[in-house]
N, CA, C and O atoms as a GROMACS GRO file, in nm:
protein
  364
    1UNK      N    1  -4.174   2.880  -0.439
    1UNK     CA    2  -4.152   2.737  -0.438
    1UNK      C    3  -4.279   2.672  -0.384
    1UNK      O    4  -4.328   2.723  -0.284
    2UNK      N    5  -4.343   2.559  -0.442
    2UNK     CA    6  -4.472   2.515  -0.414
    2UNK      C    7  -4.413   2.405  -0.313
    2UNK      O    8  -4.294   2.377  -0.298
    3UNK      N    9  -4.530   2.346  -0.244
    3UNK     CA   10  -4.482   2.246  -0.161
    3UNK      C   11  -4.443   2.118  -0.230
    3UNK      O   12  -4.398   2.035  -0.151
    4UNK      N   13  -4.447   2.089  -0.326
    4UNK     CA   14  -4.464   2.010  -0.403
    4UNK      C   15  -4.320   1.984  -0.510
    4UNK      O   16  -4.324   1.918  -0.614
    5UNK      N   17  -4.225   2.039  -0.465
    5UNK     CA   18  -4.155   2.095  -0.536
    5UNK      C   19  -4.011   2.036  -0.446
    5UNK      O   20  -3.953   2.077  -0.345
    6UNK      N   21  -3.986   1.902  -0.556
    6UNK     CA   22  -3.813   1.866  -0.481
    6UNK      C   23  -3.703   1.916  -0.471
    6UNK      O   24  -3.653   1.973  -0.568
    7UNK      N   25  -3.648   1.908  -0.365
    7UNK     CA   26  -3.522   2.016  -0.371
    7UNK      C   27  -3.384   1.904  -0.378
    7UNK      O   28  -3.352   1.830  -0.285
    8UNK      N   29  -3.317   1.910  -0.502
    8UNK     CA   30  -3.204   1.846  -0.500
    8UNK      C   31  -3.075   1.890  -0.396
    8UNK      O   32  -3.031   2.003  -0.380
    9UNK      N   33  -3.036   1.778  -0.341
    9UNK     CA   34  -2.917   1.795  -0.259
    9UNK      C   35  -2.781   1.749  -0.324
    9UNK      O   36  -2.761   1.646  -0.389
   10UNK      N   37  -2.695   1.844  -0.294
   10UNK     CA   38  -2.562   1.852  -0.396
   10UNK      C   39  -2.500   1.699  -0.308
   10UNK      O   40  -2.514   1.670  -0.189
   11UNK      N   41  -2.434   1.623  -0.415
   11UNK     CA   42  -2.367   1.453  -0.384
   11UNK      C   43  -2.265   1.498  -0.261
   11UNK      O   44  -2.205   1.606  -0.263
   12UNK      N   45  -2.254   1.421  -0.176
   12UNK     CA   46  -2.206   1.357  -0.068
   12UNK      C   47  -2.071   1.272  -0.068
   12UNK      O   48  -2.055   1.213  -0.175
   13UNK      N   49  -2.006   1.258  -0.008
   13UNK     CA   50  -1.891   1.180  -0.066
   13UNK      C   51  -1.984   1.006   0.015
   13UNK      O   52  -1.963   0.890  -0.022
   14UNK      N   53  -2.067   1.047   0.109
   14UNK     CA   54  -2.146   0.946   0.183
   14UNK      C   55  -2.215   0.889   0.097
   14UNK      O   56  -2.229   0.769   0.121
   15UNK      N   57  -2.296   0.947  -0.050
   15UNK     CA   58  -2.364   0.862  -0.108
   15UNK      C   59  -2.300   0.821  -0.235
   15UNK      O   60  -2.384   0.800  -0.323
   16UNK      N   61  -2.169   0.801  -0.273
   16UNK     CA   62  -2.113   0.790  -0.356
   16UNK      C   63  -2.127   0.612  -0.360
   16UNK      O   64  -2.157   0.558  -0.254
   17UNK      N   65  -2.108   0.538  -0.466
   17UNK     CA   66  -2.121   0.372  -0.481
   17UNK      C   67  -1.935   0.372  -0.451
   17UNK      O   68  -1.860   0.462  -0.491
   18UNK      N   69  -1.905   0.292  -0.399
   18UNK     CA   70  -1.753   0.275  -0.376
   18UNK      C   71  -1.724   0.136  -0.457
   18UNK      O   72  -1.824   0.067  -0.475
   19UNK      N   73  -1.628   0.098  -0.497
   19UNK     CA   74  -1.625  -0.028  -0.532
   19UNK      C   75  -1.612  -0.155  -0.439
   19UNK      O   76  -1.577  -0.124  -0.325
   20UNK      N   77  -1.621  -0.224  -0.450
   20UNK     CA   78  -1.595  -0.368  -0.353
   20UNK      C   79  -1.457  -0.394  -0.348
   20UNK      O   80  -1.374  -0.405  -0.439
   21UNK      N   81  -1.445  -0.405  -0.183
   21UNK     CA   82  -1.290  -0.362  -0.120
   21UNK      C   83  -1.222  -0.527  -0.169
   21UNK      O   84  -1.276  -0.632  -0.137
   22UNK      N   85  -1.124  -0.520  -0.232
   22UNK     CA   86  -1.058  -0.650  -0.219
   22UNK      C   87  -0.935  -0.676  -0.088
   22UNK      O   88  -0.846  -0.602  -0.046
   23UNK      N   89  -0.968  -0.785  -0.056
   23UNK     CA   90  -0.877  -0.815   0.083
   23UNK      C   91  -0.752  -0.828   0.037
   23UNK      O   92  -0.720  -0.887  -0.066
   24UNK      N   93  -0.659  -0.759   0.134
   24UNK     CA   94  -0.532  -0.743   0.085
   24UNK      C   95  -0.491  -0.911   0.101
   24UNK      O   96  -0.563  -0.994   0.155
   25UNK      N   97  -0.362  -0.937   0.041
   25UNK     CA   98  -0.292  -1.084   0.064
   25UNK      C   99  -0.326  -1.110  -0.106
   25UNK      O  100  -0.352  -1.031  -0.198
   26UNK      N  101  -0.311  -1.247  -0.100
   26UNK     CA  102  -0.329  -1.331  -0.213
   26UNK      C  103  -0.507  -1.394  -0.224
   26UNK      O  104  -0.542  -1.494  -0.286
   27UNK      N  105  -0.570  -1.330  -0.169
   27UNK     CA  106  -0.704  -1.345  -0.175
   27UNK      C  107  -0.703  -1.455   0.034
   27UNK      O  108  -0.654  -1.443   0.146
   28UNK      N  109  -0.791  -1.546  -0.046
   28UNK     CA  110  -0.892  -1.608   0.115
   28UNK      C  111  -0.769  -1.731   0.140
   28UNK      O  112  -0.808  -1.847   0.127
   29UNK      N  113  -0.649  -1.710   0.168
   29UNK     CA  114  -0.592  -1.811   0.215
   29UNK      C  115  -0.517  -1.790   0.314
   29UNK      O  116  -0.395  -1.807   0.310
   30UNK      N  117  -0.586  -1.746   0.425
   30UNK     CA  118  -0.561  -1.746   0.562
   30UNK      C  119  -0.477  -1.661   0.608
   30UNK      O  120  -0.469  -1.640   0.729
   31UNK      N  121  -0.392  -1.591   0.508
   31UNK     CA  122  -0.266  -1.493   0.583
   31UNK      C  123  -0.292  -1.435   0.615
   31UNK      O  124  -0.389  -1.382   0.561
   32UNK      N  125  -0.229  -1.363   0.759
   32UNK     CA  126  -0.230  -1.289   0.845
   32UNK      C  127  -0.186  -1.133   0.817
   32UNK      O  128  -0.110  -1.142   0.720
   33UNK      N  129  -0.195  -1.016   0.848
   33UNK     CA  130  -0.088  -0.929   0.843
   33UNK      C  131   0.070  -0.928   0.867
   33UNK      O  132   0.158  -0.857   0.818
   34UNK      N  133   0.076  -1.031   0.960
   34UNK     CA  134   0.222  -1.010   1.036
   34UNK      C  135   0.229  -1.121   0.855
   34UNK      O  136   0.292  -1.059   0.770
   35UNK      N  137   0.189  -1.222   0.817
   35UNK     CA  138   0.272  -1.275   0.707
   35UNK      C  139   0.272  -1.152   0.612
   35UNK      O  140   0.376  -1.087   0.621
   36UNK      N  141   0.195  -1.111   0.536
   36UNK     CA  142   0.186  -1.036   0.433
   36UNK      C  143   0.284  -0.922   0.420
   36UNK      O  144   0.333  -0.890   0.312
   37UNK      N  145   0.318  -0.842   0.578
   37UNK     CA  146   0.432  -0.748   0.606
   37UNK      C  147   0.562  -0.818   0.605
   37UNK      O  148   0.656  -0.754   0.558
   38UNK      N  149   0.585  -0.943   0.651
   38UNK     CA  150   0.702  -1.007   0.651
   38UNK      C  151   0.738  -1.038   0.511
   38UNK      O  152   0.847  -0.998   0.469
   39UNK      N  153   0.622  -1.137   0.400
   39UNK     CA  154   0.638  -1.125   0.271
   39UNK      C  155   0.735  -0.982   0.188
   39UNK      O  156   0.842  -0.955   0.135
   40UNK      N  157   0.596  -0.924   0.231
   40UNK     CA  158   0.688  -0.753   0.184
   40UNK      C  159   0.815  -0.717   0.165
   40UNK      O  160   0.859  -0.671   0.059
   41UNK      N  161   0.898  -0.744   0.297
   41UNK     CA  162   1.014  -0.760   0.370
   41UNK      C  163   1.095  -0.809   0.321
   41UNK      O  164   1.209  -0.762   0.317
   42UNK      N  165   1.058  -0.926   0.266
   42UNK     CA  166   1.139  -1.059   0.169
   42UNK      C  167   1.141  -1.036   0.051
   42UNK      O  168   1.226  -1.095  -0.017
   43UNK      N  169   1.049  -0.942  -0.012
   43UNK     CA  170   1.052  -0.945  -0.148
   43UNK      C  171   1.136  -0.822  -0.216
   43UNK      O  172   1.192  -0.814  -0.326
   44UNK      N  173   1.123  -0.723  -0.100
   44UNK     CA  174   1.134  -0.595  -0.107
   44UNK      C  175   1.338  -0.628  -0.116
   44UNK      O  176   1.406  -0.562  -0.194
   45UNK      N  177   1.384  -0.706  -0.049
   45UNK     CA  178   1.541  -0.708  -0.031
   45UNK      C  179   1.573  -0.848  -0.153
   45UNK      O  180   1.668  -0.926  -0.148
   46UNK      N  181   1.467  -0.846  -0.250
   46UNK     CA  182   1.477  -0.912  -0.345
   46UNK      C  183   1.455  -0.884  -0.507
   46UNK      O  184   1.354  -0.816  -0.526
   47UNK      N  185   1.519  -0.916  -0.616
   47UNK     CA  186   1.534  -0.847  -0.761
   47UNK      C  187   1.353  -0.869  -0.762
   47UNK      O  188   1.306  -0.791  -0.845
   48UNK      N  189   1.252  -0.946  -0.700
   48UNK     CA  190   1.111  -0.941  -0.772
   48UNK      C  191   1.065  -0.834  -0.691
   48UNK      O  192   1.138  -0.778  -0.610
   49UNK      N  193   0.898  -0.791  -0.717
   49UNK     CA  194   0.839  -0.676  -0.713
   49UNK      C  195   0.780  -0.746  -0.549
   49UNK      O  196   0.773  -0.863  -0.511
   50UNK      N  197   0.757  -0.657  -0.503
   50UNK     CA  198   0.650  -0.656  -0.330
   50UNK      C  199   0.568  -0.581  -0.386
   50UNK      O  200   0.574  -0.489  -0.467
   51UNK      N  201   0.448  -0.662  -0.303
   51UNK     CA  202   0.345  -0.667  -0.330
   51UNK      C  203   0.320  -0.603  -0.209
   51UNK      O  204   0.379  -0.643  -0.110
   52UNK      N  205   0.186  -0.442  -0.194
   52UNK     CA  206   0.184  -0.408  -0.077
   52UNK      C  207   0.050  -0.472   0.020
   52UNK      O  208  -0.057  -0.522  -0.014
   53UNK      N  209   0.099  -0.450   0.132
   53UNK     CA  210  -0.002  -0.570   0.215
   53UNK      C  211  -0.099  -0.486   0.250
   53UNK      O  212  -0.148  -0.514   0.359
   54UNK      N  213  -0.166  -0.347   0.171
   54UNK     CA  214  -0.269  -0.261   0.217
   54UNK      C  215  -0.373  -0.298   0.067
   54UNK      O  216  -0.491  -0.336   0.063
   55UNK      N  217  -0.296  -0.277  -0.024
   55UNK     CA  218  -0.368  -0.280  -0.133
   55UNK      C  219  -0.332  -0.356  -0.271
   55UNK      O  220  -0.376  -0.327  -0.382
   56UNK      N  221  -0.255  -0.446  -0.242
   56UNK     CA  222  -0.160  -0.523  -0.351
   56UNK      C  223  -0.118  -0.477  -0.471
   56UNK      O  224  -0.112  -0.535  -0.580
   57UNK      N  225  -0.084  -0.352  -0.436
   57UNK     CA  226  -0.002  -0.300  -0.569
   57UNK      C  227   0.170  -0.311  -0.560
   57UNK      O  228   0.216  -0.390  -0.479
   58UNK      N  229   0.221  -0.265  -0.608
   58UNK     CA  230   0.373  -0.286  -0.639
   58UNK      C  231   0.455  -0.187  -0.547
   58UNK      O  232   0.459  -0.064  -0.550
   59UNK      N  233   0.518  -0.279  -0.463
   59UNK     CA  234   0.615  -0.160  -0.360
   59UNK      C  235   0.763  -0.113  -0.431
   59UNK      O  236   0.821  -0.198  -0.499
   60UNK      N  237   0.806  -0.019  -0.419
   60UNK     CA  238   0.927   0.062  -0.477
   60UNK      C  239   1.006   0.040  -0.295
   60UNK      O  240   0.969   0.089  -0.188
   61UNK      N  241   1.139  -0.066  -0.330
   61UNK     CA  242   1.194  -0.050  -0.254
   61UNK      C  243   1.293   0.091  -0.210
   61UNK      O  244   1.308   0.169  -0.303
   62UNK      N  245   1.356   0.127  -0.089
   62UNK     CA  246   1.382   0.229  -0.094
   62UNK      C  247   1.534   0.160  -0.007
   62UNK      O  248   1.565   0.064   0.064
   63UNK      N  249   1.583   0.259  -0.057
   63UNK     CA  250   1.764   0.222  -0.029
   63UNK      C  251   1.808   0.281   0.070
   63UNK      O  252   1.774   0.397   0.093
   64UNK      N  253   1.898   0.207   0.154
   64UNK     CA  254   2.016   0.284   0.271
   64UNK      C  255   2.102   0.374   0.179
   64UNK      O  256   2.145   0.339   0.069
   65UNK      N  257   2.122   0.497   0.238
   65UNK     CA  258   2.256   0.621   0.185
   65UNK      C  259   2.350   0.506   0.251
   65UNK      O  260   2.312   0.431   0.340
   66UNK      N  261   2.485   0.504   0.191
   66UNK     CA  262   2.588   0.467   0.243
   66UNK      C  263   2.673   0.591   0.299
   66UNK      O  264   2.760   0.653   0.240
   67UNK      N  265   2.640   0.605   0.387
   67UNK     CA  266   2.711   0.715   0.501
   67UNK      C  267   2.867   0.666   0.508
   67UNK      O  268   2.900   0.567   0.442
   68UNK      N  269   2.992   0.756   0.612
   68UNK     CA  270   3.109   0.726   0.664
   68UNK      C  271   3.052   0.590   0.718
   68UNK      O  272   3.125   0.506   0.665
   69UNK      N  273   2.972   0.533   0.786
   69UNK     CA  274   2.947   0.450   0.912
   69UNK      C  275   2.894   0.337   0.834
   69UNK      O  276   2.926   0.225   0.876
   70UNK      N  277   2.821   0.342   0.730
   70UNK     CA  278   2.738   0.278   0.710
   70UNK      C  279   2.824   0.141   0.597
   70UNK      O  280   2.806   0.019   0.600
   71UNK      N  281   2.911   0.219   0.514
   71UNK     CA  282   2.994   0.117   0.376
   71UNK      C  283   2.905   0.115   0.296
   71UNK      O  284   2.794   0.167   0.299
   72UNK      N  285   2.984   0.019   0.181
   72UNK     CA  286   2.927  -0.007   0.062
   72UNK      C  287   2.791  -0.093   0.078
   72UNK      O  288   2.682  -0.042   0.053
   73UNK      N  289   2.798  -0.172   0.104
   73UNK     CA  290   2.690  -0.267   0.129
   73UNK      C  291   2.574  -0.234   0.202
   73UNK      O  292   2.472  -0.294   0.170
   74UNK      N  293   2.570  -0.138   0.308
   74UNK     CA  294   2.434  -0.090   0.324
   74UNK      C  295   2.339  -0.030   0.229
   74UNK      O  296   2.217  -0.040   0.220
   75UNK      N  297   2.426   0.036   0.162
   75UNK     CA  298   2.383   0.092   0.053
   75UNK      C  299   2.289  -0.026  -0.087
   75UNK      O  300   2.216  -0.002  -0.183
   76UNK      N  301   2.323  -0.102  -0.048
   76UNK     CA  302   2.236  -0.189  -0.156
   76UNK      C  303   2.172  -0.298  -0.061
   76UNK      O  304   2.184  -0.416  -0.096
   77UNK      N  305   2.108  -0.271   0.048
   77UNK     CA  306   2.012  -0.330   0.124
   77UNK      C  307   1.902  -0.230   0.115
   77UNK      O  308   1.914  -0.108   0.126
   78UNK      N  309   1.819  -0.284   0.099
   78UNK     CA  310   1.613  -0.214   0.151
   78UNK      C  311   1.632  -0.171   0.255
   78UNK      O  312   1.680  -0.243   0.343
   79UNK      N  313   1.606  -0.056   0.275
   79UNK     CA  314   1.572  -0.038   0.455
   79UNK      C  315   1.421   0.009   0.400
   79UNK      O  316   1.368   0.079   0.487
   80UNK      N  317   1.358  -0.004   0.315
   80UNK     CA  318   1.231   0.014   0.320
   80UNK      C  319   1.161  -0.040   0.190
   80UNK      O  320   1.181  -0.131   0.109
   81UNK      N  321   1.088   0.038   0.208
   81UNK     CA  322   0.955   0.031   0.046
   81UNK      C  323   0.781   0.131   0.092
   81UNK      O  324   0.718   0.142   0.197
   82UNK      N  325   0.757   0.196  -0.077
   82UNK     CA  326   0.675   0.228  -0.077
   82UNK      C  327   0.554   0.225  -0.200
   82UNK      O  328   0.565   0.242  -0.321
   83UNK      N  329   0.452   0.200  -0.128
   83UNK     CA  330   0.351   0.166  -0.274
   83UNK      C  331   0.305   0.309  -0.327
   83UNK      O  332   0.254   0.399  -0.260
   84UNK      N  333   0.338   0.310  -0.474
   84UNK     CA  334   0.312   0.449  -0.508
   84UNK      C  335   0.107   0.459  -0.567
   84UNK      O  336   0.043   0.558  -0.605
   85UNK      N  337   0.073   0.350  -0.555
   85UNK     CA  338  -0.080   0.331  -0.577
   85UNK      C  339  -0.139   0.373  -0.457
   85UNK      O  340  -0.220   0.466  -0.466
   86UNK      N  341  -0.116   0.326  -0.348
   86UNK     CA  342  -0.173   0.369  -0.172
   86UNK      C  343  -0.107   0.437  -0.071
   86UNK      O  344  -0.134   0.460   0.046
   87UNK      N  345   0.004   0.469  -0.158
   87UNK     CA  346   0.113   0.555  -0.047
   87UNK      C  347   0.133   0.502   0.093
   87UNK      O  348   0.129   0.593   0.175
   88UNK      N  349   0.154   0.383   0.145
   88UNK     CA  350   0.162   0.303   0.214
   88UNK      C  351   0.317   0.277   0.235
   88UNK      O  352   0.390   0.287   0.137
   89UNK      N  353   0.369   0.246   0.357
   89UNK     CA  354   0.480   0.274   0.326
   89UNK      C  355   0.565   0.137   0.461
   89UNK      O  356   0.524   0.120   0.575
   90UNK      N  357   0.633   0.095   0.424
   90UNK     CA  358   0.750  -0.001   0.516
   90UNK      C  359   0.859   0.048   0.550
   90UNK      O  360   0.944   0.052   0.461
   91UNK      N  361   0.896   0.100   0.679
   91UNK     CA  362   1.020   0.100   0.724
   91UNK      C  363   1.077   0.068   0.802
   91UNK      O  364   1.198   0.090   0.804
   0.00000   0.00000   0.00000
């Protein structure tokens, strides 16, 4: 090997170009986390889609088992949601 002679270094996950992070929410209008998780919350115990407050993709609400204790009606309340794009998760 001459001195002269470059030695390639195998890629880095450090020098990779990443894309430009978009801010979670509805873009630059002031919301907070505590709104954007509460949004979630509201939408998630609602027939429209939640939106997740990490990466604004679409949350999959997730259902109460209706246990002995629990009845019919827990059973069709959210006790959660999860974004299957960021695996992010509300409970």
């Amino acid at each position: 090997m001459s001195p002269t002679t470059v030695l390639e270094r195998p890629p880095s996950l450090f020098d990779r170009e990443e894309p430009p992070r978009v801010p979670a929410g509805r873009g630059d209008d002031g919301s907070t986390l505590e709104d954007l998780v509460l949004g979630a919350w509201e939408d998630l115990s609602s027939p429209r889609p939640a939106a997740c407050p990490v990466c604004r993709g679409d949350m999959v609400a997730r259902y109460g088992g209706a246990g002995p204790a629990a009845g019919r009606q827990a059973a069709a309340q959210a006790v959660g949601g999860r974004c299957p794009d960021c695996g992010s998760e509300l409970a």
